[in-house]
Backbone and ligand atoms as CSV (ligand in chain L), in Angstrom:
chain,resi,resn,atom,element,x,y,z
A,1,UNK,N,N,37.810,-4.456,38.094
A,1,UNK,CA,C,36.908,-4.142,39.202
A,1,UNK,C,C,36.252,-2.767,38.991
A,2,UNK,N,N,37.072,-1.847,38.905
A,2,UNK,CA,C,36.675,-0.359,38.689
A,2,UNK,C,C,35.552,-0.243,37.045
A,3,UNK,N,N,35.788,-1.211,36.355
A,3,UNK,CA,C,35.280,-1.065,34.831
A,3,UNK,C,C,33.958,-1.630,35.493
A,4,UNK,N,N,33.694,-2.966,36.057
A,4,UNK,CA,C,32.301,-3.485,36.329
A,4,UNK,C,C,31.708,-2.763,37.161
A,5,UNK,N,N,32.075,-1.785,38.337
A,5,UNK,CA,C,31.139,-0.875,39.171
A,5,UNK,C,C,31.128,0.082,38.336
A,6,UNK,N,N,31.563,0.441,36.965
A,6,UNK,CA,C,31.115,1.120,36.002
A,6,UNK,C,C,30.073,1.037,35.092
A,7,UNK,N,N,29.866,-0.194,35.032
A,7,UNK,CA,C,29.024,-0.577,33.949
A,7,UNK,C,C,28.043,-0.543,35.001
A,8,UNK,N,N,27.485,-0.913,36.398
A,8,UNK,CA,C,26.614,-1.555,36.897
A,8,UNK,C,C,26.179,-0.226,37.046
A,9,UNK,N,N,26.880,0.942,37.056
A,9,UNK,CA,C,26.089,1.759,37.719
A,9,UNK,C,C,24.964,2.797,36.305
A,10,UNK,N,N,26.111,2.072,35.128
A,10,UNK,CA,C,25.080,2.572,33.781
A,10,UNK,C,C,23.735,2.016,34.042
A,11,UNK,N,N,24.075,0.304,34.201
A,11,UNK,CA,C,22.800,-0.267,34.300
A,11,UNK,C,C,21.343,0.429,35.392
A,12,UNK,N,N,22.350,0.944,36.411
A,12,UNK,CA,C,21.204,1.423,37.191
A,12,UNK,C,C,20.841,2.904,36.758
A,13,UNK,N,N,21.549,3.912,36.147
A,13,UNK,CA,C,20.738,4.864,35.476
A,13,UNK,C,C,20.128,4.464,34.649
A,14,UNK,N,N,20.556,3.540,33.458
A,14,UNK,CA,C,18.886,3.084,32.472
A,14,UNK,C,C,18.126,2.417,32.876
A,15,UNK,N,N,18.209,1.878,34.228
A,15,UNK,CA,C,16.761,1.537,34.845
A,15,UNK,C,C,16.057,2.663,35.339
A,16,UNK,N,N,16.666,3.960,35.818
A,16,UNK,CA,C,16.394,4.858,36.303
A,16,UNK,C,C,15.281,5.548,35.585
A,17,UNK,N,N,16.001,5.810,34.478
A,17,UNK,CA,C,15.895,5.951,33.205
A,17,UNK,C,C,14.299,5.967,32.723
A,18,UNK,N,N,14.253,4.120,32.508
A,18,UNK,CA,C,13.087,3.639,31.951
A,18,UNK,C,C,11.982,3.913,33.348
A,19,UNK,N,N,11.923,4.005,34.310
A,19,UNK,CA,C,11.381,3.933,34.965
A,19,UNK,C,C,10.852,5.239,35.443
A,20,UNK,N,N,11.154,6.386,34.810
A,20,UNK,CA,C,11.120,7.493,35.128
A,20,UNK,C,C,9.957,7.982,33.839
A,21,UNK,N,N,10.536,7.486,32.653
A,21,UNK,CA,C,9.472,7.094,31.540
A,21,UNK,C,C,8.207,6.451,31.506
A,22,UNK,N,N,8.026,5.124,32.429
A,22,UNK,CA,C,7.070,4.807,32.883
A,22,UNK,C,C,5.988,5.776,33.093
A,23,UNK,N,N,6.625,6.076,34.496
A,23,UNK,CA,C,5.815,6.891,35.315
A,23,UNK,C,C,5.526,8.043,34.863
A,24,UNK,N,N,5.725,8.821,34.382
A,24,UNK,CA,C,5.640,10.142,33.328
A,24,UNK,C,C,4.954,9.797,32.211
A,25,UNK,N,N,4.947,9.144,31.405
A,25,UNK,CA,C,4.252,9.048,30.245
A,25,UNK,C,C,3.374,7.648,30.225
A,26,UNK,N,N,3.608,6.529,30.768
A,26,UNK,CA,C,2.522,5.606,30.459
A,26,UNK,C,C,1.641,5.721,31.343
A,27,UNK,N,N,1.860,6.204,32.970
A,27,UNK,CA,C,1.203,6.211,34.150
A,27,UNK,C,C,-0.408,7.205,33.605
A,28,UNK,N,N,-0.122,8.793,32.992
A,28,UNK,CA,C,-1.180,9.653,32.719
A,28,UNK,C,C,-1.437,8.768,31.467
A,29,UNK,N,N,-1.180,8.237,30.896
A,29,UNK,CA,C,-1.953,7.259,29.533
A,29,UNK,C,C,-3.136,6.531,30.433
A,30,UNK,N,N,-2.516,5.605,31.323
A,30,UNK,CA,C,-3.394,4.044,31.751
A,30,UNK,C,C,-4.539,5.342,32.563
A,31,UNK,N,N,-4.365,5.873,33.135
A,31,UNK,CA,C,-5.074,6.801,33.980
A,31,UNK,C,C,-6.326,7.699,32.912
A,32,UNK,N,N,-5.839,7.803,31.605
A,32,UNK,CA,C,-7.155,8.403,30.616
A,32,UNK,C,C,-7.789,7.153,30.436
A,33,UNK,N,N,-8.054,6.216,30.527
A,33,UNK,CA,C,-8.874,4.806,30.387
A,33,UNK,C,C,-9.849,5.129,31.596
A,34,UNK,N,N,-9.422,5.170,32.407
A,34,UNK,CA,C,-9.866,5.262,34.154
A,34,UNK,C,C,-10.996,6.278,34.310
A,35,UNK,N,N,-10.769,7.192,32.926
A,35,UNK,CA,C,-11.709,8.468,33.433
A,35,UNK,C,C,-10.870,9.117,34.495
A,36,UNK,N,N,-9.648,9.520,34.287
A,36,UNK,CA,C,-9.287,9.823,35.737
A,36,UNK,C,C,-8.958,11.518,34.699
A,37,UNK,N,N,-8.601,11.445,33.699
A,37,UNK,CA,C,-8.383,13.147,33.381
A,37,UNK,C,C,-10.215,13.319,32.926
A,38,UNK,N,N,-9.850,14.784,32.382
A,38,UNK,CA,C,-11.599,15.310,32.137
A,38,UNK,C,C,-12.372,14.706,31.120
A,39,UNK,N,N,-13.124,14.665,31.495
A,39,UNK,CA,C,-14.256,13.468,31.076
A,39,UNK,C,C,-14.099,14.097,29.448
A,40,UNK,N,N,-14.647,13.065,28.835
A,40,UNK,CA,C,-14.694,13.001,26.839
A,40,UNK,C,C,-13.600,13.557,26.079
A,41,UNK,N,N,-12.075,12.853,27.275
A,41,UNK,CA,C,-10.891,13.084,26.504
A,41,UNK,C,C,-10.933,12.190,26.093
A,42,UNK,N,N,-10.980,11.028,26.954
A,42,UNK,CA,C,-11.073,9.204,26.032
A,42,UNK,C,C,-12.139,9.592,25.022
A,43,UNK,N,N,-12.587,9.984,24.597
A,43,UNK,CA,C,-13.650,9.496,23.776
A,43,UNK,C,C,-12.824,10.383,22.295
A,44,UNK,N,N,-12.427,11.498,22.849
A,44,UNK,CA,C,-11.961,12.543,21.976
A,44,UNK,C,C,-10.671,11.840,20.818
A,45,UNK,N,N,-10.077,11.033,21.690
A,45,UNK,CA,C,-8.975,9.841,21.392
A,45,UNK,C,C,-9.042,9.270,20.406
A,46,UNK,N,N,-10.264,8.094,20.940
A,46,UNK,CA,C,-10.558,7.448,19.933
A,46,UNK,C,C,-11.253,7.855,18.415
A,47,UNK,N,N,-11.882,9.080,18.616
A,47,UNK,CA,C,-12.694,9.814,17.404
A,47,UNK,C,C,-11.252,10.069,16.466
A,48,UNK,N,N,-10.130,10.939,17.425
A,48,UNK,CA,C,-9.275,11.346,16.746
A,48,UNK,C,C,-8.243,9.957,15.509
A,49,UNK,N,N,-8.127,8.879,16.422
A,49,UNK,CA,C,-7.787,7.740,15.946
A,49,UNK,C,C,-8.442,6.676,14.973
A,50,UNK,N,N,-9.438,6.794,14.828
A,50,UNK,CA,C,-10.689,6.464,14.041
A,50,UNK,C,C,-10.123,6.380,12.632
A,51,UNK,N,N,-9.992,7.773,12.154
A,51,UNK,CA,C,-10.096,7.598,10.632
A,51,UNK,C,C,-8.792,6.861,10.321
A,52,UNK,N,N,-7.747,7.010,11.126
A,52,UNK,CA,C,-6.033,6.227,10.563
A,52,UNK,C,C,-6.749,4.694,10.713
A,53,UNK,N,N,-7.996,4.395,11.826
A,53,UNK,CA,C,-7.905,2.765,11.914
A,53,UNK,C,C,-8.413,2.217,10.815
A,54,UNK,N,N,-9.149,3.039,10.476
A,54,UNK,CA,C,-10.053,3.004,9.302
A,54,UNK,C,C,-9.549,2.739,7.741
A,55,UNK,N,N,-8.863,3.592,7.875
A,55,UNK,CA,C,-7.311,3.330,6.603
A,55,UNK,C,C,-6.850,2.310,6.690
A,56,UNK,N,N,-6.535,2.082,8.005
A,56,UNK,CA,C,-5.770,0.864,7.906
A,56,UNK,C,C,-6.318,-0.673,7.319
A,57,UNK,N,N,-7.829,-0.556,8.095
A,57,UNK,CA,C,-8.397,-1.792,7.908
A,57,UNK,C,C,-8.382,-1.862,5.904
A,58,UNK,N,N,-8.826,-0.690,5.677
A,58,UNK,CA,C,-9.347,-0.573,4.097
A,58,UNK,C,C,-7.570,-1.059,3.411
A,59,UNK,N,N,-7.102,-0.560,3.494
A,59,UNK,CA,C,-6.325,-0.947,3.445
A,59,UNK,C,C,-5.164,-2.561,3.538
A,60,UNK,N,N,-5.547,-3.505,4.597
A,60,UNK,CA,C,-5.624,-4.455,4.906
A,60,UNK,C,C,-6.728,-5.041,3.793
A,61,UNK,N,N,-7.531,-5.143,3.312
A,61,UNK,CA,C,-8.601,-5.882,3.081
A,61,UNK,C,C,-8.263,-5.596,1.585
A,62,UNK,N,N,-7.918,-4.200,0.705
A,62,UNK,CA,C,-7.356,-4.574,-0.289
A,62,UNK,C,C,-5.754,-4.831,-0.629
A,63,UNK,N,N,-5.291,-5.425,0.282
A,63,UNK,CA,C,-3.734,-5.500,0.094
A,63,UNK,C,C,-3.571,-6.778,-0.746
A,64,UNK,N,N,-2.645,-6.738,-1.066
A,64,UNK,CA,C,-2.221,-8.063,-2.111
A,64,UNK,C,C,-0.659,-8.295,-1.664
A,65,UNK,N,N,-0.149,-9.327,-2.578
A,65,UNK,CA,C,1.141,-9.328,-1.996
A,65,UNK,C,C,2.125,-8.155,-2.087
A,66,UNK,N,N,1.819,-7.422,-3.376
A,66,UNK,CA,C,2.863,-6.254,-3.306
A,66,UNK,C,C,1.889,-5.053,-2.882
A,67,UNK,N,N,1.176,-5.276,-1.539
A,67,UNK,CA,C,0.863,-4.410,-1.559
A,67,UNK,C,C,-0.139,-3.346,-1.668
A,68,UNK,N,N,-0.172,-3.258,-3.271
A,68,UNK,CA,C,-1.320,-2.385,-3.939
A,68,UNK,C,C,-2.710,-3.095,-3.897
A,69,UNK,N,N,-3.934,-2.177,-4.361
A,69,UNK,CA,C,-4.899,-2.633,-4.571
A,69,UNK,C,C,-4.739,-2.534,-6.643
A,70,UNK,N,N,-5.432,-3.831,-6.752
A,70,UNK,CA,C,-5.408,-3.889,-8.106
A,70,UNK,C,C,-6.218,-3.098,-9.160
A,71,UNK,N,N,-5.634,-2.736,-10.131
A,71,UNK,CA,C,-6.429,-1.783,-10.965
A,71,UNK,C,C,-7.184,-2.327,-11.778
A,72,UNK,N,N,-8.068,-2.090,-12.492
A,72,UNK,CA,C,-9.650,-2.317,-13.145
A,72,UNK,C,C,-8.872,-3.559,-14.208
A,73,UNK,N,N,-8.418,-2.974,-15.164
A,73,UNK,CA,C,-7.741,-4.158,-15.957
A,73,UNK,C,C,-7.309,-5.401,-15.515
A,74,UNK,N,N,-6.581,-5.071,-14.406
A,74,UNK,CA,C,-5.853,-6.206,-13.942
A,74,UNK,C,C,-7.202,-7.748,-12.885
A,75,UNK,N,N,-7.545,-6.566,-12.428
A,75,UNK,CA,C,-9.208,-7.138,-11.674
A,75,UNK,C,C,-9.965,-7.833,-13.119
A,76,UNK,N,N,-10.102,-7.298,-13.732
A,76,UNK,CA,C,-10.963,-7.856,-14.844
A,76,UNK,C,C,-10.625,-9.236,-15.465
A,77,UNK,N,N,-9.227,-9.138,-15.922
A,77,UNK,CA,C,-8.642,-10.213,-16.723
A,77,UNK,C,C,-8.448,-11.035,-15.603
A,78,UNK,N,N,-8.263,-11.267,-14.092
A,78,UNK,CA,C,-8.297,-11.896,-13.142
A,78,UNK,C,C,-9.494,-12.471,-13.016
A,79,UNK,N,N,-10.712,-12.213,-13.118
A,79,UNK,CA,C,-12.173,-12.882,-12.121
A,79,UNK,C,C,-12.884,-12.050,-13.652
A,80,UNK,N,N,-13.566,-11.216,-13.758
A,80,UNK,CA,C,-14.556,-10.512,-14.700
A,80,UNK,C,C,-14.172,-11.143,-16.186
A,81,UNK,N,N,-13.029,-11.618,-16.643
A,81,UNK,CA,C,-13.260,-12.024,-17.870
A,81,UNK,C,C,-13.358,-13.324,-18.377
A,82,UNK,N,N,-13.607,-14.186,-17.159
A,82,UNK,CA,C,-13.694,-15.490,-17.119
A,82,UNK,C,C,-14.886,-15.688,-17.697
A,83,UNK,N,N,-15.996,-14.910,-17.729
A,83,UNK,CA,C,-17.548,-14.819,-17.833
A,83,UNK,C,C,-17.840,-14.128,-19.230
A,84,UNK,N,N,-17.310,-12.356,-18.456
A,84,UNK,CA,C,-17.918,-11.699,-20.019
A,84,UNK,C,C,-17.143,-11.477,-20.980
A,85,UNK,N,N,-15.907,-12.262,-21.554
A,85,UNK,CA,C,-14.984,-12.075,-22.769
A,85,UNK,C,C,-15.796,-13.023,-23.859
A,86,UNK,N,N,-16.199,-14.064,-23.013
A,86,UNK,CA,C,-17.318,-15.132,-23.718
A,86,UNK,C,C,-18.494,-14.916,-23.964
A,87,UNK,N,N,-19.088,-14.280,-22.678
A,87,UNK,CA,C,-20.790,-14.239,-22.625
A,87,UNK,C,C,-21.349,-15.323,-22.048
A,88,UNK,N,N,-20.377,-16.314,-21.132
A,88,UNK,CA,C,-20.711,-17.423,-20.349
A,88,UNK,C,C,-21.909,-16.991,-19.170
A,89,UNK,N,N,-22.968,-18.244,-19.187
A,89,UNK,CA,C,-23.759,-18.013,-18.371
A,89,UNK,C,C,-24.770,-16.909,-19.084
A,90,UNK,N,N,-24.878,-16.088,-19.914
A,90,UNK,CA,C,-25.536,-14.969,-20.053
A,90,UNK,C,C,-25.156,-14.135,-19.623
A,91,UNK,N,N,-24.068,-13.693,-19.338
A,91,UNK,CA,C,-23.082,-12.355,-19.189
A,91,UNK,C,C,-23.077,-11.812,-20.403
A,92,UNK,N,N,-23.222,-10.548,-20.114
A,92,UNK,CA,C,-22.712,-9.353,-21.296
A,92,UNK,C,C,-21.473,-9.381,-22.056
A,93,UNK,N,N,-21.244,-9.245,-23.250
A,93,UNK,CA,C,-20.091,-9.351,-23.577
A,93,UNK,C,C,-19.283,-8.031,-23.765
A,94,UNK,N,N,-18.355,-8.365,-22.792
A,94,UNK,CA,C,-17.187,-7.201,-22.749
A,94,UNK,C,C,-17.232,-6.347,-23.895
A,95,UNK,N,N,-17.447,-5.186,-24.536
A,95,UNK,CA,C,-17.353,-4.407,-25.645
A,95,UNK,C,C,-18.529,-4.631,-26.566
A,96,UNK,N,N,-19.913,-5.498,-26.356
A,96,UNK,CA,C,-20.297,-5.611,-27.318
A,96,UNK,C,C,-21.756,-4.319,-26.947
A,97,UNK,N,N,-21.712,-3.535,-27.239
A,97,UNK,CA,C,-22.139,-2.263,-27.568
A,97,UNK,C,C,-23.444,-2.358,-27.161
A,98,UNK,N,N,-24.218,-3.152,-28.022
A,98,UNK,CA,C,-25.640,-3.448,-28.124
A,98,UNK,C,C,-26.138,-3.705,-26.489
A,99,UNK,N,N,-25.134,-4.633,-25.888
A,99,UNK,CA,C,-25.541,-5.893,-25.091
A,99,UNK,C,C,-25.438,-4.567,-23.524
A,100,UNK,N,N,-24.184,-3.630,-23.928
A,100,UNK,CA,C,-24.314,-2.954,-22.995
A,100,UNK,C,C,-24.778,-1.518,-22.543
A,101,UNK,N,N,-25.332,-0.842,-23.570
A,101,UNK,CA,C,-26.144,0.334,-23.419
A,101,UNK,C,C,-27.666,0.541,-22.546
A,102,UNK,N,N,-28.268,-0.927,-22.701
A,102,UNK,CA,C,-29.548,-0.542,-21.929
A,102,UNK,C,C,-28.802,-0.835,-20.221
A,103,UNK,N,N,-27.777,-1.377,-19.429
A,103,UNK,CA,C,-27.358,-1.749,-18.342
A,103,UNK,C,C,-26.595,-0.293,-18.094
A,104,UNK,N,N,-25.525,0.550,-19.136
A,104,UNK,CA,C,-24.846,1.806,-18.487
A,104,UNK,C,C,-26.325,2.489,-18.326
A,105,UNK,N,N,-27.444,2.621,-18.941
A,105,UNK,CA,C,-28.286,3.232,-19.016
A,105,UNK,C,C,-28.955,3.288,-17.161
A,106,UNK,N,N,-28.410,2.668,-17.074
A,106,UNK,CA,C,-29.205,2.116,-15.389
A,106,UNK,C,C,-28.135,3.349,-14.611
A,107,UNK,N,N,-27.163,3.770,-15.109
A,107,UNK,CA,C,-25.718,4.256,-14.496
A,107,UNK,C,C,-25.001,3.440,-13.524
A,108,UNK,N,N,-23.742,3.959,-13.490
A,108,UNK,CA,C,-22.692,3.145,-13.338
A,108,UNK,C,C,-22.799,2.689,-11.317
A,109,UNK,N,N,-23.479,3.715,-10.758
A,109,UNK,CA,C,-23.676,3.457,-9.088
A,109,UNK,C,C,-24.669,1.735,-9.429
A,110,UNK,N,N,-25.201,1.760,-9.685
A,110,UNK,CA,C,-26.236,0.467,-10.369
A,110,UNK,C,C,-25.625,-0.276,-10.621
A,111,UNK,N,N,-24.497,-0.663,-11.723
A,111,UNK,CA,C,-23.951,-1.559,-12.143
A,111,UNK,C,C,-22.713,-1.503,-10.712
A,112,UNK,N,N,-22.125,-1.074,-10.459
A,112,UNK,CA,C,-21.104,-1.389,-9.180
A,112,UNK,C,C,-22.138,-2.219,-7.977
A,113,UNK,N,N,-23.015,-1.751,-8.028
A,113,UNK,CA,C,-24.238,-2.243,-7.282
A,113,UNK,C,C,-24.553,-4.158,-7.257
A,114,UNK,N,N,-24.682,-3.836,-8.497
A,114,UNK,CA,C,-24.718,-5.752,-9.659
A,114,UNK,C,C,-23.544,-6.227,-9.301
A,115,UNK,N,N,-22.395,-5.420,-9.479
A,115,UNK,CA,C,-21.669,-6.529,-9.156
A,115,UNK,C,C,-20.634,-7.015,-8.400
A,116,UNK,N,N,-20.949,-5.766,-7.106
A,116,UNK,CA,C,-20.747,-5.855,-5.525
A,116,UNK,C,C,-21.455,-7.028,-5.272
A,117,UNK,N,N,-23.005,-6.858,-5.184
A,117,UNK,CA,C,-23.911,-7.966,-4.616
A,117,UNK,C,C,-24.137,-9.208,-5.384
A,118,UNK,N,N,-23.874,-9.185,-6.650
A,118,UNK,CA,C,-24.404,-10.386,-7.350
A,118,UNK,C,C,-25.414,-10.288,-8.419
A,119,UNK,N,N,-25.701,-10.867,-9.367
A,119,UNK,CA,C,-26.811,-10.732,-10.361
A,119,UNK,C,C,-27.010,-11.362,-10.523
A,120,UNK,N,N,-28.271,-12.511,-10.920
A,120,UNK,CA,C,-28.852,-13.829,-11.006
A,120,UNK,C,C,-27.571,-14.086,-11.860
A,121,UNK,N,N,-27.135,-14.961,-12.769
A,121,UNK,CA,C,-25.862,-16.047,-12.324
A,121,UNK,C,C,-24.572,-15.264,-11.998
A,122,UNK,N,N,-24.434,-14.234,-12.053
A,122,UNK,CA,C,-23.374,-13.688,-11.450
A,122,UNK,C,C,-23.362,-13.594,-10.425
A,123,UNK,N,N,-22.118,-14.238,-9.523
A,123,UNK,CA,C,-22.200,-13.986,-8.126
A,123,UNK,C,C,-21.220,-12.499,-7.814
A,124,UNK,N,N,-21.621,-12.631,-6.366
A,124,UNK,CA,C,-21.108,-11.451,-5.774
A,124,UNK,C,C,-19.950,-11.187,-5.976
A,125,UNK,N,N,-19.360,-9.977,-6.583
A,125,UNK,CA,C,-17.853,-9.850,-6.704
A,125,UNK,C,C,-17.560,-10.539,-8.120
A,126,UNK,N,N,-18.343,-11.347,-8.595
A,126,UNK,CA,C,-17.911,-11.931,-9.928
A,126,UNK,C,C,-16.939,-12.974,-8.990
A,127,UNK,N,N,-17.622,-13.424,-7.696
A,127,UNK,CA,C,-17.150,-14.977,-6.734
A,127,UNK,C,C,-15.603,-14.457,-6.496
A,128,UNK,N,N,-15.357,-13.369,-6.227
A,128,UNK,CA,C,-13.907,-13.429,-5.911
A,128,UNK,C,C,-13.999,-12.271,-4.374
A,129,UNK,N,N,-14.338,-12.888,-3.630
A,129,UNK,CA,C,-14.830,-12.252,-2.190
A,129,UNK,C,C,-14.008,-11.020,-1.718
A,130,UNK,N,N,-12.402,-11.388,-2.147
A,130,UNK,CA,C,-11.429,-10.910,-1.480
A,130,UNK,C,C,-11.448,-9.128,-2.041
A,131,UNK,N,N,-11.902,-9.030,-3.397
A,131,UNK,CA,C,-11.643,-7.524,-4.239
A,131,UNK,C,C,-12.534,-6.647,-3.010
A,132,UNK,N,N,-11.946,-5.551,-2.918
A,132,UNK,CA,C,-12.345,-4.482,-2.425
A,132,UNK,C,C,-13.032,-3.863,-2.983
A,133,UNK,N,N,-14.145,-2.929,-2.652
A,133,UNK,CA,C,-15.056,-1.665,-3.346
A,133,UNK,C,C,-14.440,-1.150,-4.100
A,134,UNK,N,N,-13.394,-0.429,-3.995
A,134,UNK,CA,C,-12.396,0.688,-5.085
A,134,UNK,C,C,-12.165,-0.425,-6.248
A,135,UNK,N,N,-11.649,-1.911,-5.867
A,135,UNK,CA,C,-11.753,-3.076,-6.978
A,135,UNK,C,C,-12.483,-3.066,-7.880
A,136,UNK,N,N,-13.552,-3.597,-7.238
A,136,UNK,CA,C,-15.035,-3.772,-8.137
A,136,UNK,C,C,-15.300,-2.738,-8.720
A,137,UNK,N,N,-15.342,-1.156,-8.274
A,137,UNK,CA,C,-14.938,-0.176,-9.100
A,137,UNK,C,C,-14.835,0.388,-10.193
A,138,UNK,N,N,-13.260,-0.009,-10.301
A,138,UNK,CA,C,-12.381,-0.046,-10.714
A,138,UNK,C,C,-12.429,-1.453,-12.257
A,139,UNK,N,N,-12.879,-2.082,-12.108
A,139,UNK,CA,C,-13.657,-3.336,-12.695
A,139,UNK,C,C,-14.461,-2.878,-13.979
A,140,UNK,N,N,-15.645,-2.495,-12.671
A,140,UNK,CA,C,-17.050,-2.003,-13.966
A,140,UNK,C,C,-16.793,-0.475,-14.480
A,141,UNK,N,N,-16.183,0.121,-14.296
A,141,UNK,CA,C,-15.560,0.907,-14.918
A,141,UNK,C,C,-14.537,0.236,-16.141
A,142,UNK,N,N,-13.823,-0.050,-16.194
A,142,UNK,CA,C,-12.979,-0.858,-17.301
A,142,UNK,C,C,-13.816,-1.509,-17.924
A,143,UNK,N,N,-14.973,-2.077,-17.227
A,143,UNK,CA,C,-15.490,-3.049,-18.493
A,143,UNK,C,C,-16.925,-2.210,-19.071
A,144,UNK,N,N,-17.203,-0.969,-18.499
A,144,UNK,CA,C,-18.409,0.001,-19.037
A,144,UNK,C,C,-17.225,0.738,-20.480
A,145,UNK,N,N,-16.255,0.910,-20.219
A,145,UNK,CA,C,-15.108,1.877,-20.834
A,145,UNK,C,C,-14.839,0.791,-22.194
A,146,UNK,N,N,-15.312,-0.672,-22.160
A,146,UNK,CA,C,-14.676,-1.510,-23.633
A,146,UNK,C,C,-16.167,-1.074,-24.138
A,147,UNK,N,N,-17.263,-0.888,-23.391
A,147,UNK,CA,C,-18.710,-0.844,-24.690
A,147,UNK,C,C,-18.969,0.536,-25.015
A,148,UNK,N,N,-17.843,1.308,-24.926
A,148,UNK,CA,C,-17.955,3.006,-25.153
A,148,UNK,C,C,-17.851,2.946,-26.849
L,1,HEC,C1,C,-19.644,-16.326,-13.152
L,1,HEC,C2,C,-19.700,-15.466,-14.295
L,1,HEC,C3,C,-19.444,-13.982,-14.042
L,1,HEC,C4,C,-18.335,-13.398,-13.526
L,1,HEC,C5,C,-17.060,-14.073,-13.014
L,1,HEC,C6,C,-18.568,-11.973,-13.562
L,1,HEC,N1,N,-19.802,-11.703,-14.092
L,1,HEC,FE1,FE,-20.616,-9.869,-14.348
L,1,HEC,N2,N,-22.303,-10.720,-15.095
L,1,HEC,C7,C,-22.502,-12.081,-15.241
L,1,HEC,C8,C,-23.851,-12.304,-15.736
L,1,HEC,C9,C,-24.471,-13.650,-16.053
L,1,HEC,C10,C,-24.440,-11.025,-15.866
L,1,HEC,C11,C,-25.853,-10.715,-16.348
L,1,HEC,C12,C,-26.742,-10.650,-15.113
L,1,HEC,C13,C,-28.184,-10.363,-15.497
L,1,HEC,O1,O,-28.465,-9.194,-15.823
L,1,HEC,O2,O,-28.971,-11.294,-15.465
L,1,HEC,C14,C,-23.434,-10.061,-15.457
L,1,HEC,C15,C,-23.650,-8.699,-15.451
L,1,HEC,C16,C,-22.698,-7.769,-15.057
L,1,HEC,C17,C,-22.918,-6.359,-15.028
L,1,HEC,C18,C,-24.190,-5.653,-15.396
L,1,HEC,C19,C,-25.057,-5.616,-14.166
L,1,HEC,C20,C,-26.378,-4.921,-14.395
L,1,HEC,O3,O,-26.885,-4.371,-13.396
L,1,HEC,O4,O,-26.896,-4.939,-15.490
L,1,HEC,C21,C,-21.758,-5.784,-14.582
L,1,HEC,C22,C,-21.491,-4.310,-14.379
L,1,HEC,C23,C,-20.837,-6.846,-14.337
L,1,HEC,N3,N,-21.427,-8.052,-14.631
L,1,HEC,C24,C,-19.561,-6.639,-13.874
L,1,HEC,C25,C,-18.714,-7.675,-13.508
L,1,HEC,C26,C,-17.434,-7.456,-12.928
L,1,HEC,C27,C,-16.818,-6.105,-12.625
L,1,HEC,C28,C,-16.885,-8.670,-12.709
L,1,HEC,C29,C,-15.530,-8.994,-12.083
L,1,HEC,C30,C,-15.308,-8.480,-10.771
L,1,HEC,C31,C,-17.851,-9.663,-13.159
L,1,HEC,N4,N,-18.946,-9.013,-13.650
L,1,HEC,C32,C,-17.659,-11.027,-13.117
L,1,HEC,C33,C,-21.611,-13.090,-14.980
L,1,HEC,C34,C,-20.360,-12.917,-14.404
């Protein structure tokens, strides 16, 4: 008897507890939505929160299963060398010198450019939607670096 009006009365300080938490800390939260503290704190919030969401998404969008975003090599021999190890379609061939000096000549913002968006038969991404910017990158860099 004495042990259960023991316990019950824990129970009612951690309701106490949580409820004291509430009101103290989530109550002035829901209340900055409201405009109820000084005006262009909400706004100040979200500016401040911005760049972590921002990470995050970039982040999200190049994740893979472990994780990482993939590095130029690994991107390449994945999607990019399906095309130019051959020269399929009229793709450049990976390392062949000749084929790629007048295209670095354009510089490399240009070629990330080609093959972000696409190049008459090359599609966008080299058709692999999912690679991220730092990817594609990461890509034409590795494959400007075999016609050096
Ligand atoms: C479906 C075949 C195909 C795949 C896959 C492909 N490419 Fe291409 N790529 C081409 C063709 C064809 C061209 C030549 C386009 C032209 O100039 O007409 C080209 C050209 C390029 C160029 C030169 C663009 C320019 O402005 O001159 C770059 C850089 C390039 N590819 C990078 C990549 C990268 C990086 C990948 C992998 C993410 C990739 N390609 C995947 C077919 C492909």
């Amino acid at each position: 008897m004495a042990q259960e009006q023991h316990s019950s009365r824990a129970i009612l300080m951690i309701t106490i507890v949580i409820a004291i938490i509430l009101i103290v800390v989530i109550w002035p939260l829901s209340m900055l939505g409201k405009g109820g503290a000084k005006p262009g704190s909400a706004d100040d919030a979200d500016a401040r929160i911005q760049p972590v969401a921002k990470v995050e998404l970039a982040k999200a969008v190049a994740a893979k299963p472990d994780g990482k975003p993939r590095d130029g090599a690994t991107v390449y021999n994945s999607v990019c060398m399906a095309c130019h190890a051959s020269g399929a379609a009229g793709a450049p061939k990976t390392g062949d010198k000749a084929a790629w000096a007048p295209r670095i000549a354009t510089g490399i913002p240009a070629l990330i450019k080609s093959a972000t968006n696409g190049k008459n038969a090359m599609p966008a991404k080299g058709g692999a939607a999912d690679l991220s910017d730092g990817e594609i990158k990461a890509a034409v860099e590795y494959i400007v670096g075999q016609a050096k």
